[in-house]
Backbone as CSV, one residue per row, in Angstrom:
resi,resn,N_x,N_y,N_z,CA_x,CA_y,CA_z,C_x,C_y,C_z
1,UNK,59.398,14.606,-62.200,58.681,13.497,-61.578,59.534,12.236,-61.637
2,UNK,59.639,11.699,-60.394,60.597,10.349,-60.641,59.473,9.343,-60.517
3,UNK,59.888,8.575,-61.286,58.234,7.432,-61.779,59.053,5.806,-61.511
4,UNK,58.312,5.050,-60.788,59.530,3.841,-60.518,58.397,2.725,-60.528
5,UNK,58.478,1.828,-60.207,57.757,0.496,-60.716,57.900,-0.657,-59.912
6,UNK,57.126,-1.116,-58.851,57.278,-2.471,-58.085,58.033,-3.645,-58.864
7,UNK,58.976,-4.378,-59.148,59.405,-5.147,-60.681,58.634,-6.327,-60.357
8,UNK,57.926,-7.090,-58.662,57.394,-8.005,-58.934,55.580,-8.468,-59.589
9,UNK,55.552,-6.400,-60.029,54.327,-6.717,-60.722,54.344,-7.378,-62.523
10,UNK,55.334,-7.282,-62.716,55.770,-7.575,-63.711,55.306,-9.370,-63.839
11,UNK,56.140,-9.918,-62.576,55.402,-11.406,-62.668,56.371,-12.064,-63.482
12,UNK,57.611,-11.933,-63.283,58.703,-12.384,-63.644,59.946,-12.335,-63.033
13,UNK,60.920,-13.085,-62.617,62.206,-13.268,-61.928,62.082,-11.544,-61.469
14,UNK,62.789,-11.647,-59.583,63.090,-10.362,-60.075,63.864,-10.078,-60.412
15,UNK,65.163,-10.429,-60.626,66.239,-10.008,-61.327,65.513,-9.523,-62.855
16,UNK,65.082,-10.151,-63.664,64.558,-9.928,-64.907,63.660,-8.664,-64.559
17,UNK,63.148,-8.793,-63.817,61.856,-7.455,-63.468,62.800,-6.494,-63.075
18,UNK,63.607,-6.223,-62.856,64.546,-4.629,-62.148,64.593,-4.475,-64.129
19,UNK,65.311,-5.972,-65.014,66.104,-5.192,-65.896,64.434,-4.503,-66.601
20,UNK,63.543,-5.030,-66.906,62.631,-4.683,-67.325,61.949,-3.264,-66.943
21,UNK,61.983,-3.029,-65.883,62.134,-1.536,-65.183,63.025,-0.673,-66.025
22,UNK,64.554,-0.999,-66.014,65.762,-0.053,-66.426,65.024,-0.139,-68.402
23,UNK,64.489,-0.916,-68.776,64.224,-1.321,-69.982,63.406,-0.666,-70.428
24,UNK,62.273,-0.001,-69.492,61.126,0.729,-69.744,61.701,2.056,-69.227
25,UNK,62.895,2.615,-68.989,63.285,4.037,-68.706,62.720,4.531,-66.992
26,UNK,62.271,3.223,-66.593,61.616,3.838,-65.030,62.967,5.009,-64.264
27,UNK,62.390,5.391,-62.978,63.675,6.069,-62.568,63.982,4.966,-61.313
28,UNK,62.927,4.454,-60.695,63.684,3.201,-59.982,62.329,2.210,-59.849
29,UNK,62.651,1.527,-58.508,62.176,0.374,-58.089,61.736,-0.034,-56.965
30,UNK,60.615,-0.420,-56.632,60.197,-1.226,-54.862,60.101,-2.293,-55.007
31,UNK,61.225,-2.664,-54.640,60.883,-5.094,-54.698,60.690,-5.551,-53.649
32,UNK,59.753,-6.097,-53.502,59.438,-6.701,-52.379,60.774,-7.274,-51.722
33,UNK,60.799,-7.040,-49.704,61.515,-7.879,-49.324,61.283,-8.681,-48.203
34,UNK,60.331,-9.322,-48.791,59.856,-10.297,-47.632,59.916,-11.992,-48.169
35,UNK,60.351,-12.443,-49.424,60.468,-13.480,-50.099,61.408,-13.796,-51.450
36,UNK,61.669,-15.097,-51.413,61.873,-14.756,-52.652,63.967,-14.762,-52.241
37,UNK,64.229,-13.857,-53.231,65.846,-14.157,-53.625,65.851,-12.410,-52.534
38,UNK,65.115,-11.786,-52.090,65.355,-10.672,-51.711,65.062,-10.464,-50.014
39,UNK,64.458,-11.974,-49.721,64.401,-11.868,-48.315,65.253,-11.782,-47.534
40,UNK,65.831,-11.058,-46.581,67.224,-10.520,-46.000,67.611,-12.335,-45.699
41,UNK,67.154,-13.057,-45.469,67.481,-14.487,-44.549,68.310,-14.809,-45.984
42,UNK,68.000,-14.728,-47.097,68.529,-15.039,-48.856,69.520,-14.385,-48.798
43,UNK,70.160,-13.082,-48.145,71.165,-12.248,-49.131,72.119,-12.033,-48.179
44,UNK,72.793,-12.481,-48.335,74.502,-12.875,-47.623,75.071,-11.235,-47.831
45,UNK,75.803,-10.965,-46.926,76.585,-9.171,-47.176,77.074,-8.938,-48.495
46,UNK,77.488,-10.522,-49.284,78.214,-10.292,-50.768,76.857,-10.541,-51.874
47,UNK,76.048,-10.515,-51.342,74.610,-10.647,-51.914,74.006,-9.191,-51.917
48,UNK,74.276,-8.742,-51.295,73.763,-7.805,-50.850,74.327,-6.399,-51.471
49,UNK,75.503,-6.763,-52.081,76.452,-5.471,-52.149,76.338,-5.450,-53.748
50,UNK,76.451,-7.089,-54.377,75.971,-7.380,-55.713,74.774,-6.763,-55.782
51,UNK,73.832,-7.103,-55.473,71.688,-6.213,-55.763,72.067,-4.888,-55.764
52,UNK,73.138,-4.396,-55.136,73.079,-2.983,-55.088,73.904,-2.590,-56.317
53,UNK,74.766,-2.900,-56.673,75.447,-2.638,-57.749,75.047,-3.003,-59.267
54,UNK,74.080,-4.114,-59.148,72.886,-4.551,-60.145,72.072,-3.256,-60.795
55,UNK,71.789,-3.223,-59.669,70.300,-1.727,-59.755,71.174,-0.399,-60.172
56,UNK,72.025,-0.334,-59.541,72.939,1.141,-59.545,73.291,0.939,-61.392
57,UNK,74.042,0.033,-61.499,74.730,-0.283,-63.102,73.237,-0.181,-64.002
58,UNK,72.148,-0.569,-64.002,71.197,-0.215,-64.377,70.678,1.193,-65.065
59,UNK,70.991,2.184,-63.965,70.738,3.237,-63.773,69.423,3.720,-62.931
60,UNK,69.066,2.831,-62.017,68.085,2.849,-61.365,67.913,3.002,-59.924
61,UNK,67.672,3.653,-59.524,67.179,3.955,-58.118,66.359,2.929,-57.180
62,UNK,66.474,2.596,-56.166,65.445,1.970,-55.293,65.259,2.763,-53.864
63,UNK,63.864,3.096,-54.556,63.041,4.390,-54.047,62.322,3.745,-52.444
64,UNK,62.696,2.359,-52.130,61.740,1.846,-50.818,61.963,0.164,-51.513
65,UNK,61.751,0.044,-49.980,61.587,-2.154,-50.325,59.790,-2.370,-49.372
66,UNK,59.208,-2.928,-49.831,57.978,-3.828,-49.455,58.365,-4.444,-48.368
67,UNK,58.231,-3.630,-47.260,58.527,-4.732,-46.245,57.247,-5.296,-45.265
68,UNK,56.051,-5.772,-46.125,55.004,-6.345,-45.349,54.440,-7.491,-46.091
69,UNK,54.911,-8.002,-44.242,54.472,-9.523,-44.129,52.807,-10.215,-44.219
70,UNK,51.989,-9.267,-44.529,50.567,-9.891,-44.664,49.964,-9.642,-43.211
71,UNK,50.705,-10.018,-42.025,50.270,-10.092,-40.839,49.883,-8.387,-39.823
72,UNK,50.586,-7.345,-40.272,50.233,-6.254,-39.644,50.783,-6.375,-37.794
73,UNK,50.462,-5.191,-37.563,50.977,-5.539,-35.833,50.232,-4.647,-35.019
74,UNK,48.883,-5.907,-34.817,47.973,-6.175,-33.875,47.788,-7.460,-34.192
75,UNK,48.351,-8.239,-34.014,48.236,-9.448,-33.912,48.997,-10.491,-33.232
76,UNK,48.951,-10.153,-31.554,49.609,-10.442,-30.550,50.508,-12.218,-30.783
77,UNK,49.488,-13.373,-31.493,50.274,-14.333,-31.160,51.866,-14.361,-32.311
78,UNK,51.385,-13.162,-33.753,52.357,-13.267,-34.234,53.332,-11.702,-34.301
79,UNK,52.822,-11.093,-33.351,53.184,-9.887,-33.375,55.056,-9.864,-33.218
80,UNK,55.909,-10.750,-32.406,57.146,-11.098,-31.922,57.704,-11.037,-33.673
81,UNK,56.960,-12.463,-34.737,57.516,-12.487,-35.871,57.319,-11.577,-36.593
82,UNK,56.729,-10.528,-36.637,56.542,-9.001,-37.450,57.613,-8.298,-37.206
83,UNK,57.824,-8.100,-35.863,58.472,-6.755,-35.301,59.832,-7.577,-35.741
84,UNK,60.159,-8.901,-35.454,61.965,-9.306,-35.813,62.140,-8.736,-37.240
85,UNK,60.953,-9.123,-38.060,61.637,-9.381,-39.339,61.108,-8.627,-40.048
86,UNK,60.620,-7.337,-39.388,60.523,-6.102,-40.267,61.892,-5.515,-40.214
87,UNK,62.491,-5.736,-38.814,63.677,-4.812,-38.805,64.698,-5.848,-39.379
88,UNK,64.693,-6.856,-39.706,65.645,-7.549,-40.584,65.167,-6.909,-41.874
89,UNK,64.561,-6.748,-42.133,64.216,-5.865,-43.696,65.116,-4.465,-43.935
90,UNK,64.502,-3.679,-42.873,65.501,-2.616,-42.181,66.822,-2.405,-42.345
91,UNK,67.171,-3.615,-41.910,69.076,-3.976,-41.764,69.245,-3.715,-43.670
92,UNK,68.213,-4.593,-43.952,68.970,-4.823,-45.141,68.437,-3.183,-46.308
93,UNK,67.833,-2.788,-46.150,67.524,-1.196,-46.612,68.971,-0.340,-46.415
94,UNK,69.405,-0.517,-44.825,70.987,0.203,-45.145,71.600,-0.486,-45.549
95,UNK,71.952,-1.649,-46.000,72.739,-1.976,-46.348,72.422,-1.580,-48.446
96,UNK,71.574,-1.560,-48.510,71.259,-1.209,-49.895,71.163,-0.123,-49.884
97,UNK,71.370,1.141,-49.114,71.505,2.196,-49.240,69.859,2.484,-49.141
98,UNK,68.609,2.412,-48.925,67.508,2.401,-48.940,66.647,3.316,-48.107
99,UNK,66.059,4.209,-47.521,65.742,5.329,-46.331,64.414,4.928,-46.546
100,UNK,63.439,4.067,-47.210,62.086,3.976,-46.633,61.812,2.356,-46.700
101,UNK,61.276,1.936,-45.834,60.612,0.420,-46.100,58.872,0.541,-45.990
102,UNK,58.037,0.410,-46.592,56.847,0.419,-46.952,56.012,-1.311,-45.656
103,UNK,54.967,-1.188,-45.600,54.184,-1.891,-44.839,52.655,-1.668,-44.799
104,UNK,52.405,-2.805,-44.126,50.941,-2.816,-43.743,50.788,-2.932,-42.459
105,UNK,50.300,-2.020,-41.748,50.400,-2.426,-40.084,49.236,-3.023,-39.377
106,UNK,48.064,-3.039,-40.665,46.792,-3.828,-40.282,45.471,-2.483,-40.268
107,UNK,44.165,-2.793,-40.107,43.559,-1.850,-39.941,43.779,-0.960,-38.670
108,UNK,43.330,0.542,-38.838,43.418,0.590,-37.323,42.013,1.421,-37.067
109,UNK,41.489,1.118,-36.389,40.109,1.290,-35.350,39.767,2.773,-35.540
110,UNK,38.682,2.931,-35.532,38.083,4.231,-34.874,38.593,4.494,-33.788
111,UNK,38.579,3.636,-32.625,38.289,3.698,-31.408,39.340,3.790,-30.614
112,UNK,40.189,4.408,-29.762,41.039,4.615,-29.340,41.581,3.346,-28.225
113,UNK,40.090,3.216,-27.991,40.188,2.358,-26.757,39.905,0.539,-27.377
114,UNK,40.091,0.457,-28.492,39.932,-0.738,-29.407,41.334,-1.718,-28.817
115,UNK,41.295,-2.869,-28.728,42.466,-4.030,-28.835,43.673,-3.813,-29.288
116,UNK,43.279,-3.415,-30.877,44.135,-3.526,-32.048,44.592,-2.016,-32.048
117,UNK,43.733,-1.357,-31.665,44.593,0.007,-31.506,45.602,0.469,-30.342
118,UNK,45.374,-0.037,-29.395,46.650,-0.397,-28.664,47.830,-0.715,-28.604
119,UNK,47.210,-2.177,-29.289,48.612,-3.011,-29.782,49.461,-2.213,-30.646
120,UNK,48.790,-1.682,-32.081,49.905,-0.750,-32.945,50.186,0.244,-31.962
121,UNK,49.833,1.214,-31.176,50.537,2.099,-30.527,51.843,1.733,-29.123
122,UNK,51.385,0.178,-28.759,52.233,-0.352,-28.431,53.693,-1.060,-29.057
123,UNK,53.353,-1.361,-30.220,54.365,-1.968,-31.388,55.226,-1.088,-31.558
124,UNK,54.866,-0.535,-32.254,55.212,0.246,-33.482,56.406,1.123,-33.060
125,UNK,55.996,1.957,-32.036,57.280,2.514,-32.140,58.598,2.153,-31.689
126,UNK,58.713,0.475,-31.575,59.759,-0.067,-31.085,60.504,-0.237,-32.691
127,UNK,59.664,-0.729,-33.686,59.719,-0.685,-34.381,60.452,0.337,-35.606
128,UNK,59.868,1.735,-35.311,59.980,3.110,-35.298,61.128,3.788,-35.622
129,UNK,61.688,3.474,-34.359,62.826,3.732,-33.458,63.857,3.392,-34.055
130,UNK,63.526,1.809,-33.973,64.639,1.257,-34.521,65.122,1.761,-35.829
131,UNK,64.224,1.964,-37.034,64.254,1.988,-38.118,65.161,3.885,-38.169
132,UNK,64.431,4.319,-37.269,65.115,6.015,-36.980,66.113,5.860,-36.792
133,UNK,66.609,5.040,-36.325,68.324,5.160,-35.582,68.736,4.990,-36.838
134,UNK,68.267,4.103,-37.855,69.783,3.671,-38.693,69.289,4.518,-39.693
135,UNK,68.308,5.782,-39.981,68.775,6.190,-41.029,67.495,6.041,-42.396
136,UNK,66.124,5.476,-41.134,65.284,4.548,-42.245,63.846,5.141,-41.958
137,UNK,62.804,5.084,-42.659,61.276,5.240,-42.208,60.869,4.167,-42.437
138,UNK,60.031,4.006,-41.544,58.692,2.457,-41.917,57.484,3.321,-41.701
139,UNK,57.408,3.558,-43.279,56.266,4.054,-43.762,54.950,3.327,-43.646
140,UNK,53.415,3.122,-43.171,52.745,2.583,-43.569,51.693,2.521,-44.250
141,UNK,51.178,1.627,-45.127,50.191,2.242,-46.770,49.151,2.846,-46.119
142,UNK,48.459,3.894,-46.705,47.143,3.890,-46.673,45.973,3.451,-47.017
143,UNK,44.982,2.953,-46.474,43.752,2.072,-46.955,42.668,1.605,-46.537
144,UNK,43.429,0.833,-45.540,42.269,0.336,-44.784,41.411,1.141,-43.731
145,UNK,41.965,2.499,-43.651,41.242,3.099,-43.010,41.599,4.564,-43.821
146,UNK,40.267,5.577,-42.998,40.578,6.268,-43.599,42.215,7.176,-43.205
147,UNK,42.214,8.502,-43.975,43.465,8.721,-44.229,43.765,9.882,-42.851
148,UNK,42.059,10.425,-41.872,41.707,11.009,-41.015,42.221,10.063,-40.010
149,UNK,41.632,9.029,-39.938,42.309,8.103,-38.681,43.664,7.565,-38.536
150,UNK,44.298,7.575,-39.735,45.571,6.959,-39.806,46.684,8.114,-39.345
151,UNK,45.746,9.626,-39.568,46.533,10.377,-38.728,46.871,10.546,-37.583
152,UNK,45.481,10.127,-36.891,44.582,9.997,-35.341,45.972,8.978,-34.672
153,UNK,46.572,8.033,-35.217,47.361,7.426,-34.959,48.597,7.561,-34.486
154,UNK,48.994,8.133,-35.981,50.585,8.610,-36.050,50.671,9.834,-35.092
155,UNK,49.905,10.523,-35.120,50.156,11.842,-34.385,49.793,11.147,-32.598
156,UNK,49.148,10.135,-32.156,48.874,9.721,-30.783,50.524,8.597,-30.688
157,UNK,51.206,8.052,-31.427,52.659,8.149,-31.051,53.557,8.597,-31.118
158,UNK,53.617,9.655,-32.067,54.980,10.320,-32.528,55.863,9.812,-32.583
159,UNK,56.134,8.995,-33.084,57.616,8.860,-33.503,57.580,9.187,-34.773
160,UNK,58.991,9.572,-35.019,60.027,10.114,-36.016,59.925,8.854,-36.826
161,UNK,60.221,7.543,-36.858,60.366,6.512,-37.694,59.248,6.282,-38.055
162,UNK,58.164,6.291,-38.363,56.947,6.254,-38.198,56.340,7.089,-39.584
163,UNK,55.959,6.683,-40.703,55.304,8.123,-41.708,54.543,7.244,-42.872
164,UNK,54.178,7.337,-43.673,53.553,7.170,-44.495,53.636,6.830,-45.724
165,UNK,53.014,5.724,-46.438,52.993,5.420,-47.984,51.840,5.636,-48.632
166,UNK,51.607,6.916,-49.493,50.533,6.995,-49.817,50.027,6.364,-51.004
167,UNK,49.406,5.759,-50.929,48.333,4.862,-51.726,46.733,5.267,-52.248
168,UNK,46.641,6.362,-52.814,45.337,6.906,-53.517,44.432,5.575,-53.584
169,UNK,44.716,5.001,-54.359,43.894,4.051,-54.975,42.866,2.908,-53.688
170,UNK,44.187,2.653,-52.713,43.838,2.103,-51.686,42.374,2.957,-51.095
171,UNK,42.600,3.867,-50.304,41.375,4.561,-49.966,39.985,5.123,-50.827
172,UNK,40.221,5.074,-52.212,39.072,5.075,-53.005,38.588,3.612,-52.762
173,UNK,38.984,2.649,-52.973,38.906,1.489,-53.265,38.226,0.433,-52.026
174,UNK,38.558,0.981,-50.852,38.545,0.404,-49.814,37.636,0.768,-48.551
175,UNK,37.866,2.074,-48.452,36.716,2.857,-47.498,36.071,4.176,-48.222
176,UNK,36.851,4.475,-49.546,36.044,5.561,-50.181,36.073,6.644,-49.731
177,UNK,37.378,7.222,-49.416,38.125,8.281,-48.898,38.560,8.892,-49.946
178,UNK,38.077,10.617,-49.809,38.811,11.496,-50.739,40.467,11.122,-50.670
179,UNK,41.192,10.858,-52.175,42.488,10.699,-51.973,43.199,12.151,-51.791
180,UNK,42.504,13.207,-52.384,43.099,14.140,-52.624,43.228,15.160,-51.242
181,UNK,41.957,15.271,-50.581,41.668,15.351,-48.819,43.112,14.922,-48.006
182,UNK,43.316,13.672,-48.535,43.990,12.913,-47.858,45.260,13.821,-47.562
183,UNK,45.888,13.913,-49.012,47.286,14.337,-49.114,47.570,15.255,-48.042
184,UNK,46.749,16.135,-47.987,46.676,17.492,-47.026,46.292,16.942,-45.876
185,UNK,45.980,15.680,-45.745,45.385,15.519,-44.201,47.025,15.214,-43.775
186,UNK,47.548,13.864,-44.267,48.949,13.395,-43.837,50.010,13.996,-44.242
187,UNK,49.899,15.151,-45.164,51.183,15.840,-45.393,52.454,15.731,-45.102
188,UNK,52.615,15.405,-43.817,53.302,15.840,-42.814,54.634,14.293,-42.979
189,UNK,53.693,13.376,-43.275,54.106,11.855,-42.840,54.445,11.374,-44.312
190,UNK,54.195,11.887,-45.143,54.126,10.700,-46.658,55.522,11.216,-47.155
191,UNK,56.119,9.840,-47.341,57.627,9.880,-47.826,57.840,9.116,-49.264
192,UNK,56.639,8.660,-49.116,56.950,7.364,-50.872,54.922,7.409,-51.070
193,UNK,55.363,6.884,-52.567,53.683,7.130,-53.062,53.733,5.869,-53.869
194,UNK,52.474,5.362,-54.166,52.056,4.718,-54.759,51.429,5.056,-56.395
195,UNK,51.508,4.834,-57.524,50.613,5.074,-58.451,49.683,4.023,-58.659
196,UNK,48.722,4.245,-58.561,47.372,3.068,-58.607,45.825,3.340,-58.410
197,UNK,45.238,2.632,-59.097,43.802,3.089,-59.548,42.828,2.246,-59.075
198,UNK,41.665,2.765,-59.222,40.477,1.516,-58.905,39.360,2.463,-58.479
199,UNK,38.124,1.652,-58.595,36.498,2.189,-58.168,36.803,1.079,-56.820
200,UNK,35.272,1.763,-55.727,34.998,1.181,-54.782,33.831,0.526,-55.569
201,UNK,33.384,-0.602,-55.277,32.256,-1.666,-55.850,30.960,-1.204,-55.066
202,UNK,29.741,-1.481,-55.673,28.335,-1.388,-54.565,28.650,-2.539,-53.686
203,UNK,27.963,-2.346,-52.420,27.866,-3.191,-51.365,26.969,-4.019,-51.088
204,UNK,25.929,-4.521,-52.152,24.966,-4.791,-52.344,25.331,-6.657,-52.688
205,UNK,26.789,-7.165,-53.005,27.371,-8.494,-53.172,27.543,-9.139,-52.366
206,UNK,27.010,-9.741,-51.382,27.784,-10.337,-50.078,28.782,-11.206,-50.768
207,UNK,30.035,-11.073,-49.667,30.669,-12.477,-50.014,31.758,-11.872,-50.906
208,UNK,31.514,-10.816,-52.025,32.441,-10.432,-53.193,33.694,-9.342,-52.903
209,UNK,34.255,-9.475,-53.515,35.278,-8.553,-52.988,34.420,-6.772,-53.294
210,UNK,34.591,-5.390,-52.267,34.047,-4.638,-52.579,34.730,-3.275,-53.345
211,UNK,35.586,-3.364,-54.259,36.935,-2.980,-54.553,37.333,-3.853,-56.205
212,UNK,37.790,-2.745,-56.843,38.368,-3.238,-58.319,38.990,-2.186,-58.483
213,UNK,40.839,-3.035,-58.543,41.847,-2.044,-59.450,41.461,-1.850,-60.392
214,UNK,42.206,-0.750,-61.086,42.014,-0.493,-62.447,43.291,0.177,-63.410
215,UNK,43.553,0.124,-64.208,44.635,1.219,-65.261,44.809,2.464,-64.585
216,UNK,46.139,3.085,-64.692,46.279,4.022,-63.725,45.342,5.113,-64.781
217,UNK,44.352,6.155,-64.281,43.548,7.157,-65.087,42.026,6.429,-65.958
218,UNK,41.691,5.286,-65.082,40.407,4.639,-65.748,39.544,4.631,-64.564
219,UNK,40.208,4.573,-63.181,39.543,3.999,-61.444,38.928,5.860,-61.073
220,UNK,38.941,5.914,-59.927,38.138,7.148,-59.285,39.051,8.194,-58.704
221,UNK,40.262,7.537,-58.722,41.413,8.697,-58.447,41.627,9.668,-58.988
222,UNK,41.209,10.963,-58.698,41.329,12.250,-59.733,43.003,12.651,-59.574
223,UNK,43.621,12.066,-60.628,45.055,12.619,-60.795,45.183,13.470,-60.702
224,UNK,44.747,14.427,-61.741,45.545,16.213,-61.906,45.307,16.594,-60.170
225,UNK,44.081,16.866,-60.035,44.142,17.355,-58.572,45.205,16.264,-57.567
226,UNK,44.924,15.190,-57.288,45.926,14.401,-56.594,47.669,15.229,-56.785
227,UNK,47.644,14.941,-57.858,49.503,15.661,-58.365,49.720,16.753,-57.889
228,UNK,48.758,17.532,-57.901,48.829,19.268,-57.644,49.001,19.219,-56.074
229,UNK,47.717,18.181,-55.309,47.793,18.387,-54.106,49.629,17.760,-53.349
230,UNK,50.027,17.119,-54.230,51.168,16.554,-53.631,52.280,17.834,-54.326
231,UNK,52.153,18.432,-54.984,53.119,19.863,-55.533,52.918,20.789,-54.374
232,UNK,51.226,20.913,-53.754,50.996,21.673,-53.088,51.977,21.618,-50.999
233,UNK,52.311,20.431,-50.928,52.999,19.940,-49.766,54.006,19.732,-50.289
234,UNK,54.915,20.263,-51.142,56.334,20.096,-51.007,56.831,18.451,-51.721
235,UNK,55.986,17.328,-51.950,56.374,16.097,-51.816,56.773,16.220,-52.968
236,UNK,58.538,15.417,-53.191,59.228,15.379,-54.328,60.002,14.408,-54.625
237,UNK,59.137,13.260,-53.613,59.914,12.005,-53.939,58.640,11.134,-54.852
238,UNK,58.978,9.835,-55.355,58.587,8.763,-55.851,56.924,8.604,-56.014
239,UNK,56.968,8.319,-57.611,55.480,7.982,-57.727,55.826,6.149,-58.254
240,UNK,55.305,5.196,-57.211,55.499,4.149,-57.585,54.385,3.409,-58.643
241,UNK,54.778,2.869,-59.618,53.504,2.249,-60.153,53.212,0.538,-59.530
242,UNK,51.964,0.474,-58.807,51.979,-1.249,-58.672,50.718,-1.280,-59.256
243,UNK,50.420,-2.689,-59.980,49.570,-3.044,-60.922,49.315,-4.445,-60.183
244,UNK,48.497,-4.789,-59.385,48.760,-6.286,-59.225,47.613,-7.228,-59.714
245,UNK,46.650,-6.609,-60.591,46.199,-7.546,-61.575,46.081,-7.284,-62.936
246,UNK,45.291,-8.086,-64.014,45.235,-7.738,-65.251,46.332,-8.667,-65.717
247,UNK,45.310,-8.988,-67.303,45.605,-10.018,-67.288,47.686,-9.676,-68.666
248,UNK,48.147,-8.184,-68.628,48.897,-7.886,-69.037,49.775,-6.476,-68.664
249,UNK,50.443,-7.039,-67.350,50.787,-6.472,-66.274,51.847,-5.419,-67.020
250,UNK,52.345,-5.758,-68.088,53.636,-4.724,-68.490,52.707,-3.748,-69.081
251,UNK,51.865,-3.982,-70.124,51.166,-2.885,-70.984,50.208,-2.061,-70.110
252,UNK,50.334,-2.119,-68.917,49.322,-1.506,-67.762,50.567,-0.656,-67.008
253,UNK,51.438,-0.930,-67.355,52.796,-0.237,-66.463,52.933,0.645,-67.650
254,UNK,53.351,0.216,-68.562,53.703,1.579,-69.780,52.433,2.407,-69.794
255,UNK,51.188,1.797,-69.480,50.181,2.880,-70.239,50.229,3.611,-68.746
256,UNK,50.782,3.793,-67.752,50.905,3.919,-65.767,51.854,5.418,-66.010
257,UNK,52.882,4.303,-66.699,54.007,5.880,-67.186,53.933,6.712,-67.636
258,UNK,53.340,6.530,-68.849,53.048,7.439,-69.897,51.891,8.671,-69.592
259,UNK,51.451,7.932,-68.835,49.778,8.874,-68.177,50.526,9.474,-67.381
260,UNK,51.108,9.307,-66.685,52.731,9.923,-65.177,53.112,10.531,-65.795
261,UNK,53.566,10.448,-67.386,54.447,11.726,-67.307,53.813,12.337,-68.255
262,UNK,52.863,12.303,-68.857,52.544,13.435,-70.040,51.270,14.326,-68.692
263,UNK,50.758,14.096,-67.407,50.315,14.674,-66.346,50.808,15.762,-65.754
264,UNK,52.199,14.820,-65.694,53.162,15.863,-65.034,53.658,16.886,-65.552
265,UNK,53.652,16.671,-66.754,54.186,18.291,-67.604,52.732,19.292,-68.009
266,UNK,52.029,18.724,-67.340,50.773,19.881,-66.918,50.132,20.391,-66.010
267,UNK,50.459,19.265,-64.962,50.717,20.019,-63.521,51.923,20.695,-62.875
268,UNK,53.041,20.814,-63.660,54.442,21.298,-63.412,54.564,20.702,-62.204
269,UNK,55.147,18.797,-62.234,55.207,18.481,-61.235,56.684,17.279,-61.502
């Protein structure tokens, strides 16, 4: 099992957060690259060649970069600034040697014949494409919908650049989608994973958020089966841990790992 760690959940420099990764024995890393010292507009080619040799001297892998901007693409007046500067993210993935960039492409609809479902089937695979040529996937998370429709999607554009970040936690959390269903639904598409937990909330709060992370093995995500179902499709890349609250983000990453790997030597995974 290769077990790797977002470093800006950590909540410290990221430079300090990669070493803190290599510090905790992770096998690599997803750092965000949309801000920050890692936004491609920040990292000059001799910038660029340094981060890579940083992480490498480490002994650490970087398993995918965060390449979402908050905005998604259905969102026509800013849709132009998504699509540039996802694939400036892109650029900078080969240049770090990198084959997945992670995203949010926004919800997408039931409805075929919806606005927003258009627009992503219009976007995206320019997007896609691009990312195919050089060598890259733009994976996008699972969550906001279920993991049935997000197929409904990918499979109504086909493209090759085009696949998946699976995010368990997201779909418990969010629409209350079997995660484990899931795996077997998108099989086909999931190239990078998420480790992350959480209950869906009653709906009974207006106004409140309906969703709470949690410690990876405390939320509604049934691991063992989850692990097995991802043994069961072949998937043998990256279990990422992101933690993005609590009020002691490292001791939620070690207790993330430790549950990752004493799992894995019982699911032979």
């Amino acid at each position: 099992m290769k077990i790797g760690v977002i470093p800006d959940c950590f909540r410290i420099s990221i430079r300090e957060g990669i070493k803190k990764a290599a510090e905790l024995k992770m096998d690599g890393i997803q750092p965000y690259a949309t801000r920050g010292d890692l936004d491609p507009a920040n990292l000059s080619g001799t910038g660029r060649g340094d981060l890579k040799s940083f992480v490498a001297n480490l002994g650490l892998t970087i398993s995918a970069l965060v390449g979402d901007f908050g905005i998604g693409f259905a969102n026509p007046e800013k849709l132009d600034f998504v699509v540039g500067r996802t694939k400036e993210v892109v650029d900078l993935a080969v240049d770090l040697g990198v084959s997945v960039v992670t995203t949010h492409i926004g919800t997408v609809p039931d409805d075929e014949n919806a606005p927003a479902w258009k627009m992503m089937a219009e976007s995206l695979p320019e997007v896609g494409t691009y990312a195919y040529n050089k060598g890259v996937f733009l994976a996008t998370e699972t969550g906001p919908e279920t993991a049935v429709v997000l197929k409904k999607l990918l499979d109504a554009i086909g493209n090759p650049g085009l696949r998946a970040n699976y995010d368990p936690a997201n779909l418990v959390m969010v629409v209350g989608d079997d995660p484990v269903k899931g795996v077997y639904t998108l099989k086909e598409y999931i190239v990078h994973t998420h480790a992350k937990d959480g209950v869906k909330l009653p709906e009974d709060e207006p106004g409140k958020r309906k969703w709470k992370e949690m410690p990876l093995g405390e939320g509604n995500v049934d691991f063992p089966e989850y692990l097995k179902a991802l043994k069961d499709i072949g998937y043998n890349g990256f279990f990422t841990i992101e933690r993005e609250v609590g009020d002691n983000p490292e001791a939620d990453i070690i207790k993330a790992r430790d549950f990752l790997r004493d799992l894995s030597r019982k699911v032979g995974i």
